[in-house]
N, C-alpha and C positions, 0 to 999 in steps of 0.2 A: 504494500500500500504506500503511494506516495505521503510525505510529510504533510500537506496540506489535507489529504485524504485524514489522515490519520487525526488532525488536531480539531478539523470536524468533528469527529468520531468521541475526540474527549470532552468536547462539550455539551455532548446528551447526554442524559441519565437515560443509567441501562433502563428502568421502566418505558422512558421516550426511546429508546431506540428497538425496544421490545414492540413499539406499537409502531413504529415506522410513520412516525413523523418526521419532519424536516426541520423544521429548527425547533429549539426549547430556550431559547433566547430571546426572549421579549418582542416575539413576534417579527423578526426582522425578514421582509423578502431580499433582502441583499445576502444574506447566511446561509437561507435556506437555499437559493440559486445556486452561488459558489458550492455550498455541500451537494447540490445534485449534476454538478458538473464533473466533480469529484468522483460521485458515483461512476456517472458517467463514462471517465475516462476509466475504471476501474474494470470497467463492463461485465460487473454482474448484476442480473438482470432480475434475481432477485429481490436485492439491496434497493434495485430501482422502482420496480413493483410493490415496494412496500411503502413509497411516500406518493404513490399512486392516491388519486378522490377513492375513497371508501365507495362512491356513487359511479365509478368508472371515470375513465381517458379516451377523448379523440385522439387517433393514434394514425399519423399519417408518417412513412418511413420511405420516404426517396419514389414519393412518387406513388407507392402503393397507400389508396385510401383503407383501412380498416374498420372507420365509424367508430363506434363509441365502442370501448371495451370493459370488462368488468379485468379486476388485477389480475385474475389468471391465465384471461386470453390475452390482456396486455401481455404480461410476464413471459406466454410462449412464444405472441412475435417481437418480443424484443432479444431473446434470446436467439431464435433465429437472424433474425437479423444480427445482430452485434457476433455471430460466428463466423459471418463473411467479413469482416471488419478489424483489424487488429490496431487496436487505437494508439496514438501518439499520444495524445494528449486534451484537454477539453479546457478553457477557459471562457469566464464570463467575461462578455462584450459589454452587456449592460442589465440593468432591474430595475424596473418602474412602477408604482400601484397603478394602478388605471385612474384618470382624473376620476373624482366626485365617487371613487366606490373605493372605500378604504379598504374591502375585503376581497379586492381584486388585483392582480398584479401579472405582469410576462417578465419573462426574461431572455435574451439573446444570447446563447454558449457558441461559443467557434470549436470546432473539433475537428482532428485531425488523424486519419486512420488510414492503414495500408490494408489491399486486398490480398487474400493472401495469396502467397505465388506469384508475386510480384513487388517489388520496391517500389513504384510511385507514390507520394504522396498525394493523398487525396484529402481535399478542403469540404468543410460542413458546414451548414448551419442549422443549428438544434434550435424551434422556437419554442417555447413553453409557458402555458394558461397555467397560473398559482390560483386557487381561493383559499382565503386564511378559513380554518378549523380551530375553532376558539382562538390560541394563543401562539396556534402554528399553522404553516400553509402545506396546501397540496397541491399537488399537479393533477391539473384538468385538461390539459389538452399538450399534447407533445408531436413537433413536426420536425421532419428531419429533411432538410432540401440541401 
């Protein structure tokens, strides 16, 4: 796990990281972002599916529409997907609430992955719908172009 991945990681409590929320820090979309880019670049798809809406994810992956998923069929294509994929790395671009809805936010991750059986680098962009869940947010909508 990267250092950054990892100091994510220490600042949940195990009960919050038990239930697969994204941040436990005063409701921050900027935390929660970075910690799912993190995942992200980690590519397990697990880890990912767990800060998934409880009420499902639009799940759009390079083109292929999914509609809306519940976490487990989120969970299967994203594991598929992210097998053809060998990531370099994921960083946030940026996080913004959505004007006039304080319980609404996206964020833009740039990410970086090789196919496999092959060296080219190949450039991403991860868009992603947060709605805050009491005092932490989820991912509602996740597109990958």
């Amino acid at each position: 796990m990267t250092r950054a991945g990892a100091a994510f990681l220490a600042v949940l409590s195990s009960s919050a990281l038990a239930a697969g929320q994204v941040s436990a820090q005063a409701g921050d979309l900027e935390t929660a972002a970075v910690g799912f880019a993190e995942l992200w670049a980690e590519g397990d798809a697990s880890a990912i599916a767990a800060v998934l809406h409880r009420d499902g994810v639009l799940v759009a992956l390079l083109g292929e529409e999914y509609g809306t998923l519940d976490r487990r069929n989120a969970e299967a294509a994203l594991r598929d997907f992210l097998r053809h994929h060998e990531a370099r790395g994921a960083a946030l671009a940026r996080a913004s609430e959505v004007d006039g809805a304080v319980d609404r936010g996206f964020a833009e991750i740039r990410w970086e992955a090789v196919a496999p059986g092959t060296s080219e680098l190949l450039r991403y962009t991860i868009f992603t719908g947060f709605e805050r869940d009491g005092a932490n947010w989820r991912i509602t909508d996740l597109r990958v172009l």
